[in-house]
N, C-alpha and C positions, 0 to 999 in steps of 0.2 A: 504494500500500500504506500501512495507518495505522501497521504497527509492524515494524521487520527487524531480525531475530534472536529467538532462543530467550532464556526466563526461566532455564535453567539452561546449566552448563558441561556440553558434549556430552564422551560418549565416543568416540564418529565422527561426522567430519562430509565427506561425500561428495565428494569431489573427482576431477579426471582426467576419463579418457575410457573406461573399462574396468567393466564388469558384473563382474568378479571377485568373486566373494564373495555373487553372489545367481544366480537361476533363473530362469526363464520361466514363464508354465504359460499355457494358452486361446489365443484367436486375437487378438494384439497383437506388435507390431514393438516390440521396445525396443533404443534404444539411448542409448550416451551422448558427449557432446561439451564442450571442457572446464568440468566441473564441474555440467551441466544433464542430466538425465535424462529422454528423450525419448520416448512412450508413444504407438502408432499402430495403433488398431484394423484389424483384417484382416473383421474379423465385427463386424455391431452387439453381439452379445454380447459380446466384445471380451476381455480377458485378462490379465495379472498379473505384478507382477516381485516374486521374492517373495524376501527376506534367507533364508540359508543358515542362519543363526542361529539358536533359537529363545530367544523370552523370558516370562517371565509377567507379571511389572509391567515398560511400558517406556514412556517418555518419546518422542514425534516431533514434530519440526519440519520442517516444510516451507513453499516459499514457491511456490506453482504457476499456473500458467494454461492455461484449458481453452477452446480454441475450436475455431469448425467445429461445433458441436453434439458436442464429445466428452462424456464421464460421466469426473469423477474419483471418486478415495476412498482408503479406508487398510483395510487388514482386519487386525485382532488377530488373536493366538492362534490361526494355524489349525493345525486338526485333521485328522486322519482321520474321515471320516463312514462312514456305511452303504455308500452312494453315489457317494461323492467328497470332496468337504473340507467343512468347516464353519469359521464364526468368525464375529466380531464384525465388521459393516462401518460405516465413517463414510464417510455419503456427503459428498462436497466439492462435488459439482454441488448441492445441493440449497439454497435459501437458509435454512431451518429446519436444516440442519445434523444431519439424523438419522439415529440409529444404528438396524442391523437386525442380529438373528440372521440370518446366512443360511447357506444348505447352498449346494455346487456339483457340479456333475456332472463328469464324466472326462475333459471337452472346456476343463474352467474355466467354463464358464457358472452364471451364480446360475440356481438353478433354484429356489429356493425365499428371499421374504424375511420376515421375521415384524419389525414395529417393536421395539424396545426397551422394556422399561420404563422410565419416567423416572426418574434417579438423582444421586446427588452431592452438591451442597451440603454442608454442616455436618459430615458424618459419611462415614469414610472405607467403610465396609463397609455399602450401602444393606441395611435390612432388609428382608424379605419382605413384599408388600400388607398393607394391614388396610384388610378391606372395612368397618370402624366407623370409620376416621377421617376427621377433619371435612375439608370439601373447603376447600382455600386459595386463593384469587386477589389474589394479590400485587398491592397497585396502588400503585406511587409517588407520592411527593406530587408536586403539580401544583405546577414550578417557574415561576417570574417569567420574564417577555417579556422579551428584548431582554437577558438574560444575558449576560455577556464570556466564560465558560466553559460551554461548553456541549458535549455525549458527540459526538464525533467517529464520522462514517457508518463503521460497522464492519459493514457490511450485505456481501454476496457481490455482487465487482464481476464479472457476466459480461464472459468477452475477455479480463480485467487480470488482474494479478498482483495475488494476496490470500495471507496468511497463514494458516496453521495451523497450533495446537501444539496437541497430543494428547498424554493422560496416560491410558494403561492402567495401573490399579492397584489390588488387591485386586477387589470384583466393581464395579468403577466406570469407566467409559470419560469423560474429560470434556474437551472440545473448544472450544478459544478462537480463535473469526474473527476475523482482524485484529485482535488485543489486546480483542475483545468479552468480553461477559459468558460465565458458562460456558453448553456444552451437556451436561449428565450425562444418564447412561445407562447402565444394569445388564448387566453381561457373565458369561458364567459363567467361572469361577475355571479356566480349562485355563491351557496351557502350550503354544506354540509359536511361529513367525515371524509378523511383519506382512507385508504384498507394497502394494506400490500397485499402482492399478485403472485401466486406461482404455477404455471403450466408446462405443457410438452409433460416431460420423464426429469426424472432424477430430484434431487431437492432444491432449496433456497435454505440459506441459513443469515439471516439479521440479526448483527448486534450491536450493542452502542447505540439504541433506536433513541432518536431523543426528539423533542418538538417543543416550539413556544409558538403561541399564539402572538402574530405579529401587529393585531390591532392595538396591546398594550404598550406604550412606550412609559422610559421612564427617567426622570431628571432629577439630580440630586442638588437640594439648595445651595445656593452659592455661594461658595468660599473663595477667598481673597489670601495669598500669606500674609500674614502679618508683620513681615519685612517687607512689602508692598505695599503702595497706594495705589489704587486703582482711577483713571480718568478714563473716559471715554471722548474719544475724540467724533467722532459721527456713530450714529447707530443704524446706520444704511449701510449695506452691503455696496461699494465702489470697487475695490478691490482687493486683492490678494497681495499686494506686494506695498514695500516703505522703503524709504531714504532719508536721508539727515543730510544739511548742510546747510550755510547762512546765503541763504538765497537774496536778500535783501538788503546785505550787506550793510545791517545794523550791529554785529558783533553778536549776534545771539544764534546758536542751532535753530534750525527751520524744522518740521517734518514736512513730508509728502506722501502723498499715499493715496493713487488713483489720481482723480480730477484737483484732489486740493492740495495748497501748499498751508500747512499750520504753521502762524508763525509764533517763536516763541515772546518772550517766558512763559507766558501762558498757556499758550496753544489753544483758544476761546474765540481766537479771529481766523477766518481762512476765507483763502482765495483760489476761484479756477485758474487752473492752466489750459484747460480745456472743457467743452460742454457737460457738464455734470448729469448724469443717466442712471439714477440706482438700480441693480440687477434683483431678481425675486430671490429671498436667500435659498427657496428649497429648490427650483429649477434653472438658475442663472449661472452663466460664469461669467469673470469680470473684461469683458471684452478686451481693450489696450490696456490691460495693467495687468498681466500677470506678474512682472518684474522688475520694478524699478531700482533705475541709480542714479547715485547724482555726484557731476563733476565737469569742470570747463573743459567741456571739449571742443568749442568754438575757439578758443584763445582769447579772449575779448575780458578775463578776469573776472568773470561771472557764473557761476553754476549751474550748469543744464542738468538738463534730463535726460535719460532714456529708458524708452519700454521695452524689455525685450519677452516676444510673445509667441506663443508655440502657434505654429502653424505661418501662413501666406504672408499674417501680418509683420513678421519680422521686429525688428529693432525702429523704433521710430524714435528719433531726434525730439524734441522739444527745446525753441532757442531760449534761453533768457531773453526778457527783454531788456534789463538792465535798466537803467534810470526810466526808461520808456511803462511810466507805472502804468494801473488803471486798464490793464487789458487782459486777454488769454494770448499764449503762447505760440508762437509759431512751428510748426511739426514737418519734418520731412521723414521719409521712409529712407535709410542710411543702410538696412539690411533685409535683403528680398524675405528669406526664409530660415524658420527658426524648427529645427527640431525638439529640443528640449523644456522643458515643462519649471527649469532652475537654469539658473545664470549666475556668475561671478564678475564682478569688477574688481580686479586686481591685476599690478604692472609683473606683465608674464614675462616680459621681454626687456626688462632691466632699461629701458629709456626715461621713467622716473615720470611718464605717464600712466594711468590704467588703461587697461582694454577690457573688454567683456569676452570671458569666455564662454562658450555656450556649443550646443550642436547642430551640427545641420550640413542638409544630405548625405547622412547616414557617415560621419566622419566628428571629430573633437574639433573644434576650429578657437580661433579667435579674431575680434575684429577691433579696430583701431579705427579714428577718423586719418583723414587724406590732410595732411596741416593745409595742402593748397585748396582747397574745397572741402570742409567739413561737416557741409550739412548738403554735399551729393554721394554718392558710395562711396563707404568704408573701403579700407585696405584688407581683406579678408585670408589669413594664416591655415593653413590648415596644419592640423598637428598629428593628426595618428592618420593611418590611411583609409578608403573606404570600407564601413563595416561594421565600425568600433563604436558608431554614434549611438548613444541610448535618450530614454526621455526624460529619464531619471539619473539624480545622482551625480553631483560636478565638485570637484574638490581643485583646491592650490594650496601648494606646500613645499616647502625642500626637504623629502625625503628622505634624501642620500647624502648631504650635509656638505652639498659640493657649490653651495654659496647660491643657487639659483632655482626658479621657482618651475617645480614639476607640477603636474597637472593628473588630475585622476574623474576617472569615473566606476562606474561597477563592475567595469572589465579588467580593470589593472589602473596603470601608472607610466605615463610619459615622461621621459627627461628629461629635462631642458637642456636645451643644447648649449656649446658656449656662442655660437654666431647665432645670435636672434634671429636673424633673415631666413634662418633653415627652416625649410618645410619639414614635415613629417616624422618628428621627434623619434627618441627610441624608445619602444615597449616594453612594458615589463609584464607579462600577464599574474593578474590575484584575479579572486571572485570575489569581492566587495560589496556583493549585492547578497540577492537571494529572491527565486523565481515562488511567486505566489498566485494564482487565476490568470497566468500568460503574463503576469505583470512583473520587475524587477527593476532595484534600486530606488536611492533613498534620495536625497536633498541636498543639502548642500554638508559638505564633509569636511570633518577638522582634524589638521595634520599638527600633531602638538607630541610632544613626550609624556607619554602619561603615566610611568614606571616611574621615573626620574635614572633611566638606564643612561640617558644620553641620547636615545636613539629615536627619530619622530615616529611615535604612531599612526593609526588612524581610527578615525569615532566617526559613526554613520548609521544611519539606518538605512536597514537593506530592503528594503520594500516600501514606497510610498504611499501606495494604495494597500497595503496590506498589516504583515507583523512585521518586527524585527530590529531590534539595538543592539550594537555590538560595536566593540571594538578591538583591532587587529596590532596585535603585541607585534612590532619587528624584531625580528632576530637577524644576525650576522655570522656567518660561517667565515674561518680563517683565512679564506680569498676576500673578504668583503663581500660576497653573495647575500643579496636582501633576500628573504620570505618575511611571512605573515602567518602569526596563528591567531584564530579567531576567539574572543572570548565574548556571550554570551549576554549585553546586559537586562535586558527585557524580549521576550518570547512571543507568548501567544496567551490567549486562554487556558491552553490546558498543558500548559510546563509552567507550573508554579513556582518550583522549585529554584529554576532559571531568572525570575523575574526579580531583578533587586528591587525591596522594599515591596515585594507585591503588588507592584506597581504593573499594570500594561493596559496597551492601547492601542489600535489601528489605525491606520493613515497618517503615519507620522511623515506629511509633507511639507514641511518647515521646519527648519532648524538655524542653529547659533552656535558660536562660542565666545566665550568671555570669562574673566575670574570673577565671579561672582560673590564669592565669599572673601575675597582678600588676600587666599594663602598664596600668592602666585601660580599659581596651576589654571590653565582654563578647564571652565567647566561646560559641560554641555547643555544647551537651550534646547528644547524640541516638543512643537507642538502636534494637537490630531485636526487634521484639515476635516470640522466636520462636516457631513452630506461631501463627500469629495466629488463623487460623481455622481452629484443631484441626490435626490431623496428615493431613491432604489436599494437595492440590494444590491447591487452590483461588486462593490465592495463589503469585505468583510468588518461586521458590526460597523456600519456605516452612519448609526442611529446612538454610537455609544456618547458619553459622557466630553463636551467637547475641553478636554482639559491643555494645560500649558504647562509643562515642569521644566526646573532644573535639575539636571543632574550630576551633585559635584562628586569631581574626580580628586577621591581619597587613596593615596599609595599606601599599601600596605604590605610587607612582603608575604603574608599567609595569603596572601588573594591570588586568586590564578594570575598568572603573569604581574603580580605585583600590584594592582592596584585593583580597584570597585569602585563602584558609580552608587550615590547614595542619591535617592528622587526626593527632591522636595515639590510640593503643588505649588504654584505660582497663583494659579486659576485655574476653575472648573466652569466656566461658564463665557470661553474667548475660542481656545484651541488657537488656529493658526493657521495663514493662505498657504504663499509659496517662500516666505520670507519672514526669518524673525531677524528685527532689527534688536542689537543690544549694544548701549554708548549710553554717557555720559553728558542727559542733555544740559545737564544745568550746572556741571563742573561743582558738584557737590561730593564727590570722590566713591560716589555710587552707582554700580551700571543700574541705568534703567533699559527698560525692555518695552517694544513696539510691536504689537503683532496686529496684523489687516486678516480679516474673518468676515466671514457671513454673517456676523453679530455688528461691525461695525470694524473700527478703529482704535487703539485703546492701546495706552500707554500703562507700564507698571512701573510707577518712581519708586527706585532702591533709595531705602531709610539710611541714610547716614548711623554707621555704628551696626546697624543688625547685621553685618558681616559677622560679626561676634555670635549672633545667634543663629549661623545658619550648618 
């Protein structure tokens, strides 16, 4: 099996030896023995255990094996039909994993199956056909040979135990094989029990059956730490992404974040840079703001902008206007195309400017303005070769301690060369990520010593859309040979064990670093992008608690590789876009922390002195 246990906390989860609480129905033996639930056709038509329950959105995990040529599956929602029962079936024998309306006769037999229409993705209530829309064929870029990370066979292992978790919800069925990608599929909107299936010959065996009722959600009151002050700077959804800089060249840090600049001390006045649009927080994303940064890249002694944004939109410019008050900003598009979903501003290339690193077409790049025209295209670098590009996951750092700044994402580690001008750095393959529902890598990634060996680390999370904290101990062999051993620091739901401070969370797609408690050591920032991809299932526990932690980096030599990550809560009621911002706005010797969310905008000022109590 590639992945065991549920992405969410069940309401039941099936244990014993007793059918209590479910029915029979067609020509199938069910029984159960401790804790597996055992399914044995009597008829190739075979028959049904079906919950006593009934639900309308409901959440199922199962972990089964079908052999002897049995038929498994799940049926939503059944109904009464004309004839017999009707509902939603996911077939589990099938390797395409496809759902059917089907009716059944009086005996439990399918007597009729119709496919499903195809459903899900992006949007929680699929709409009805449009015979005018364009046909789509999704094709992936064509990654690089010989990968250290690469999507783990989530394929239907006949004989074996495989996984499934199944999300009936509004008219949307979507089904995840072995932590694979989704299978969506259009259900109609009724109300009743699921039953499992099993037909042909041979048995089914489910266990780990577990289900929650997806119409309950649940929110826990809000807490603030109390080495925090909490502001809110808008409570509109604009964007995902912040910057700092004195934009107005009064001497005080600015924010930005989306359409506004906050100016300080305060941060209580703000101004567009561009037309202000608030996004719906359950189905929006923030158009031009996934990723802002800010720094004169005009030459003109004034602090620009730039967005840089996944997909067509690219990098768009934003000019100061500089003494020119009392307006919005002037925008040019500076970079066609953006792969990556995270971006960095930081001088790769040792000139003692920044550039943005980021991805696109399917390769690590970086882009720089043209000093002789800087608001038409960038100078565009490319650093690894075609292949390497991810959507996730972008780090800078000097690795290797040879004075210049390497470059990482969830594939490995670039070099920096010593002639800047060079294309195509040199590789170093790690697996920095970690593949979850086709999805892998984390956010933005911090290359610090966190042993106190000498030697830089790395701290990331390996999965944006999904689980995963960890950070990667370097070691050195007697040539200088780098590797990386991974150590563990928050999981999933169900490796407790794993998770410092019993701390974990999903979609951690925003992160930081900074010393936050004073010891000199950075600590790591990392929020849960919540609803990441809108208000579905799509991602796992995508509904969970939208929290923000620190977590500071204590050395210790009993800890694996010498040191531990200890979580403190920041906020439970922010999480985090594509960007946590942490500095010093008000030069009180405290980092405060900035994170843009679908809740708004919102600053946490660090208390002078609570370093002490953190």
């Amino acid at each position: 099996m590639v992945a065991v246990g549920p992405s969410f906390v069940p309401d039941v989860t099936f244990t014993g030896s007793s059918l209590t609480g479910w029915h029979t129905v067609g020509n199938a033996k069910w029984t159960a023995e401790n804790g597996e639930i055992v399914g044995k056709p009597t008829a190739a038509s075979g028959g049904w255990l079906v919950l006593d329950e009934s639900y309308q959105d409901v959440g199922v995990y199962v972990e089964y094996r079908c052999t002897g040529g049995c038929q498994a599956g799940v049926l939503f929602r059944e109904t009464k039909g004309d004839a017999g029962m009707k509902g939603t079936f996911v077939d589990l024998s099938d390797p395409q994993i496809t759902t059917y309306s089907v009716t059944l006769g009086a005996d439990g037999a399918i007597t009729s199956r119709n496919k499903a229409r195809r459903g899900g993705g992006l949007v929680r209530f699929t709409p009805p056909p449009d015979p005018n829309a364009p046909v789509r064929n999704y094709r992936p870029r064509p990654t690089a040979a010989g990968l250290p990370l690469t999507p783990p066979d989530t394929s239907l292992k006949a004989g074996e135990w495989n996984t499934a978790e199944m999300f009936m919800d509004a008219n949307v069925v979507r089904t995840f094989l072995n932590d694979g990608r989704e299978h969506g599929a259009v259900s109609d909107e009724t109300y009743g029990p699921f039953a499992l299936y099993v037909g042909g010959t041979g048995e089914v065996r489910f266990k780990n059956v577990k289900y929650k009722d997806l119409s309950i959600k649940f929110r826990q009151p809000d807490k603030t730490s109390p080495n925090f002050r909490r502001q809110i700077l808008t409570d509109f959804f604009y964007s995902f992404s912040v910057a700092a800089a004195d934009f107005n060249h009064d001497g005080v840090e600015d924010i930005v974040s989306g359409p506004f600049i906050y100016y300080g001390p305060d941060y209580t006045r703000s101004e567009e840079i561009y037309p202000a649009e608030a996004f719906n927080q359950t189905s929006g994303f923030p158009g031009d703001a996934w990723i802002q940064s800010a720094a004169d890249f005009t030459g003109d002694g004034w602090p620009d902008i730039i967005s840089t944004n996944y997909g067509s939109l690219g990098v768009t410019l934003y000019v100061n206007p500089g003494a020119d008050k009392h307006r919005r900003w002037d925008k040019f598009q500076v970079v066609k195309e953006v792969q990556s979903e995270v971006a960095m501003l930081r001088d790769v290339d040792g000139d003692g400017k920044p550039e943005i690193v980021y991805m696109g077409g399917g390769q690590v790049r970086y882009a720089k303005p043209d000093p002789a025209n800087p608001t038409g295209s960038w100078i565009i670098k490319n650093v690894s070769e075609p292949g390497y590009g991810t959507a996730h996951g972008i780090g800078v750092g000097d690795i290797n301690g040879d004075g210049r700044m390497d470059i990482l994402n969830a594939y490995g580690w670039w070099e920096g060369p010593k002639d800047p001008a060079h294309d195509t750095w040199k590789y170093h393959p790690v697996a920095f990520g970690r593949y979850g529902r086709g999805i892998m890598g984390g956010a933005v990634m911090g290359v610090y010593d966190v042993n106190g060996d000498g030697l830089p680390d790395v701290v990331t999370a390996l999965n944006a859309h999904g689980w995963g904290l960890a950070w990667f101990e370097q070691k050195r062999d007697a040539q200088g040979n780098i590797t990386f051993v991974r150590h563990m620091i928050s999981d999933d739901l169900n490796t407790k064990a794993e998770n410092a401070g019993g701390v974990v969370f999903s979609e951690p797609h925003a992160s930081g670093f900074a010393d936050v408690n004073g010891d000199g050591i950075p600590d790591f920032i990392v929020g849960k992008r919540y609803l990441s991809h809108v208000n579905t299932f799509l991602d796992p526990d995508s509904f969970g608690q939208p929290v923000l932690y620190v977590y500071k980096t204590v050395r210790d030599p009993k800890a694996p590789g010498g040191a531990r990550f200890v979580p403190e809560l920041i906020d439970n009621e922010s999480g985090a876009g594509s960007e946590v911002l942490s500095v010093d706005l008000n030069h009180d010797g405290a980092v405060d922390i900035v994170t843009p969310t679908r809740f708004g905008t919102i600053v946490f000022w660090g208390k002078p002195g609570a370093e002490e109590k953190h």
